[in-house]
C-alpha positions, 0 to 999 in steps of 0.5 A, a space after each residue: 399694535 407693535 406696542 402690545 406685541 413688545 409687551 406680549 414679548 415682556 411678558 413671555 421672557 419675565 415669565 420664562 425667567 420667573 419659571 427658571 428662577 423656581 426650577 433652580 431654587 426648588 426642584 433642582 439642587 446644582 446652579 449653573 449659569 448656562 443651564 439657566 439660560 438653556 432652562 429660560 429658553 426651553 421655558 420661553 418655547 412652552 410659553 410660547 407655543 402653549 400660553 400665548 395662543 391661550 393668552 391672545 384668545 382671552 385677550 379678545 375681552 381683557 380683564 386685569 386679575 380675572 380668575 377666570 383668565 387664572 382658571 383657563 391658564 391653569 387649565 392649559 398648563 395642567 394639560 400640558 404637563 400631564 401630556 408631558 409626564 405621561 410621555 416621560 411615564 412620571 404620572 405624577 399628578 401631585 406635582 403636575 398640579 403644583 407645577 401648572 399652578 406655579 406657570 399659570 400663576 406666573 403668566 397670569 399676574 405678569 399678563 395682568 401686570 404688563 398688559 393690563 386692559 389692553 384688548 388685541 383686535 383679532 378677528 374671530 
């Protein structure tokens, strides 16, 4: 148990800094270290609260590269950013559908890369 949890934790800090690593490279132009890292976190605490309780519920029948995993990640992640954009009044849809693509896409191969087949035992 304590092995999957190291590998939930893997995949949740790869994915906060694949996420970073986009945000500084495409949607914001100055690069700054502390930024990075202040970036990486806030992105670590969305993935944290938002993704790993979708990840640990499709984790009951683990698949390796299921698009429907893709599917429910997107799915969570587009309703996240649309709740964000709405309460920033940005109800940009186009870029909210870009950006849930990117995270979902994100979380996804890393959970099917680092995870692989293995199944959590949580009770239903």
């Amino acid at each position: 148990m304590i092995n999957i949890i190291a590998l939930l934790f893997v995949c949740l800090v790869g994915s906060s800094i694949l996420s970073s690593l986009f945000y500084f490279l495409f949607l914001y132009t100055y690069f700054s270290f502390l930024a990075f890292i202040i970036v990486s976190i806030i992105y670590f605490l969305c993935y944290l609260f938002f993704a790993v309780p979708v990840q640990l519920w499709l984790r009951r029948r683990p698949k390796r590269f299921s698009v429907k995993h893709l599917l429910t990640y997107f799915s969570a992640a587009f309703f996240v950013i649309v709740i964000l954009f709405l309460m920033h009044d940005n109800p940009d849809f186009a870029s909210a559908f870009l950006l849930s693509s990117y995270h979902a896409f994100v979380f996804w191969l890393l959970d099917s890369i680092i995870l692989k087949d293995k199944m959590l035992n949580i009770p239903s």
